[in-house]
N, C-alpha and C positions, 0 to 999 in steps of 0.2 A: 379552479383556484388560481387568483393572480402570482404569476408569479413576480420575486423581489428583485431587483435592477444590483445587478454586482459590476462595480469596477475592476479594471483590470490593472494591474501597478505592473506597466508595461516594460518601463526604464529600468525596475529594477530584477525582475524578470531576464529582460535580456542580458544582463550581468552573469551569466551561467551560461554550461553548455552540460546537458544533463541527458543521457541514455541510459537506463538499467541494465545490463548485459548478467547482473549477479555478481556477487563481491567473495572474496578470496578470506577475506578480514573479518570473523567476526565482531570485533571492536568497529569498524568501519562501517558495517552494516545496518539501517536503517532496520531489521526486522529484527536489530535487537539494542537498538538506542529508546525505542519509546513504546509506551502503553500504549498498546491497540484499543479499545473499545468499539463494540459494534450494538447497531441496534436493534430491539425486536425482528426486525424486517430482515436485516442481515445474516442475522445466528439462524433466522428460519430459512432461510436460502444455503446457509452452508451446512446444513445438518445433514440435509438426505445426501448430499455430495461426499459422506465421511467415507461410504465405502472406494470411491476414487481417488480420497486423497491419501487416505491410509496405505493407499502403494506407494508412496512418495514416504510416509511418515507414518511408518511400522508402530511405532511407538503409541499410536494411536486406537488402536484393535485391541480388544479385552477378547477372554473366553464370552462374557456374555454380550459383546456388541463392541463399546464406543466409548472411550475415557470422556469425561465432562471436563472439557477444558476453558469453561467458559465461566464466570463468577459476574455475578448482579452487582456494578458496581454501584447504579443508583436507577430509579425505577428506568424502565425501557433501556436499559443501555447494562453492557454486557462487556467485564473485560477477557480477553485471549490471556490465556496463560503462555508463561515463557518457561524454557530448561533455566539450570542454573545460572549460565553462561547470560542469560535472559536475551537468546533467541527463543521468537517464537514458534511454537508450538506447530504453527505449519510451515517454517523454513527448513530446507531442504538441501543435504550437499549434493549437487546435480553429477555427473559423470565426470564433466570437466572438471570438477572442484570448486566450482562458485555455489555460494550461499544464494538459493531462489526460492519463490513462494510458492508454495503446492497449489491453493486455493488460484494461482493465476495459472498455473500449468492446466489444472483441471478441466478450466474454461476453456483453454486453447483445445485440449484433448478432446472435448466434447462439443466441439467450436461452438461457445456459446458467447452473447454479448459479453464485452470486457463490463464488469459490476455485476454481472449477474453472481458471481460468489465471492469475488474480492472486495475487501469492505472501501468504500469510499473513502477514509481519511489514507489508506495502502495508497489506491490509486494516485490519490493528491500529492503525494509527497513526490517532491518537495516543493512542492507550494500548499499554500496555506489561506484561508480567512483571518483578517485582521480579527482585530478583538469585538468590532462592533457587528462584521459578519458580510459586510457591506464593499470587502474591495479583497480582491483576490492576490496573493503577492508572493512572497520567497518565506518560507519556512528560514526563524532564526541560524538553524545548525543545517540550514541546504548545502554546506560546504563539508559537515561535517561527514558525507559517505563519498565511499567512494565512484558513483557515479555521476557525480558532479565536481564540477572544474567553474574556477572563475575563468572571465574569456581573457584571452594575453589582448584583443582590442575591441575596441568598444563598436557593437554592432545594432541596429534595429530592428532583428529576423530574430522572433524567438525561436527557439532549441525545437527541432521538431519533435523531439518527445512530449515536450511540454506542451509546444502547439495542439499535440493530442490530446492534452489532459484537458486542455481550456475547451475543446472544442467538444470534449466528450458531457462534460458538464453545465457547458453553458451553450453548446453549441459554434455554429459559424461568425 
């Protein structure tokens, strides 16, 4: 299958300085500013992982297995439920006190590729596909968490986290 030729909206990109460490802030937090959905392919990769992330996220374990936290929001695609506060359903208050994703812990715990349980619109953030699909860029509310910072000067090195992201998804 060919694959489709993505831009990269470089300039404005570099405009950020962006690493996850985990957030303090629920209001602040990305894992509870937006609707998750995940697709077929996703929910069935994080399914058999429930029994490793249910140590992060107790709340998760029934008597007879595994709350269904997941709702068909339209065919193939599947949203994550949130608590009230609407963090989701696999964020975690870590030791230190920061707000973090089980489903990324889990991977690490199990050292497995970064995607194999985290759903890809997680990892992206805070970048984003424009609307047509066609150019990769800054998520509108990228400023709105707290792991992201506008830069106080203007540079041409993207943020090495990001550099991750792009590189994990589109490669070198």
């Amino acid at each position: 299958m060919k694959q489709k030729a993505v831009g990269v909206d470089v300039k404005k990109i570099c405009t950020i300085d962006h690493a996850c460490v985990g957030c303090a802030d629920v209001t602040k937090s990305c894992c509870a500013k937006y609707d998750v959905c995940v697709t077929e392919a996703e929910l069935n990769r994080i399914i058999p992982v429930l029994p490793e992330v249910s140590k992060y996220c107790s709340h998760l374990k029934t008597e007879d297995g595994y709350t269904n936290v997941f709702e068909e929001a339209e065919k193939g695609q599947y949203a994550i439920d949130t608590h009230e506060n609407g963090l989701c359903v696999f964020a975690y208050t870590a030791d230190n006190g920061l707000i973090r994703c089980a489903l990324h812990t889990v991977e690490k715990d199990l050292s497995l590729p970064l995607g194999s349980v985290k759903p890809a619109v997680c990892i992206l953030f805070p970048l984003t596909f424009s609307e047509k699909g066609n150019v990769l860029t800054l998520h509108d509310d990228a400023l709105g968490c707290d792991c992201s910072s506008l830069r106080k000067k203007p540079s041409e090195d993207i943020s090495p986290d990001l550099l991750a992201t792009i590189h994990h998804f589109g490669g070198k």
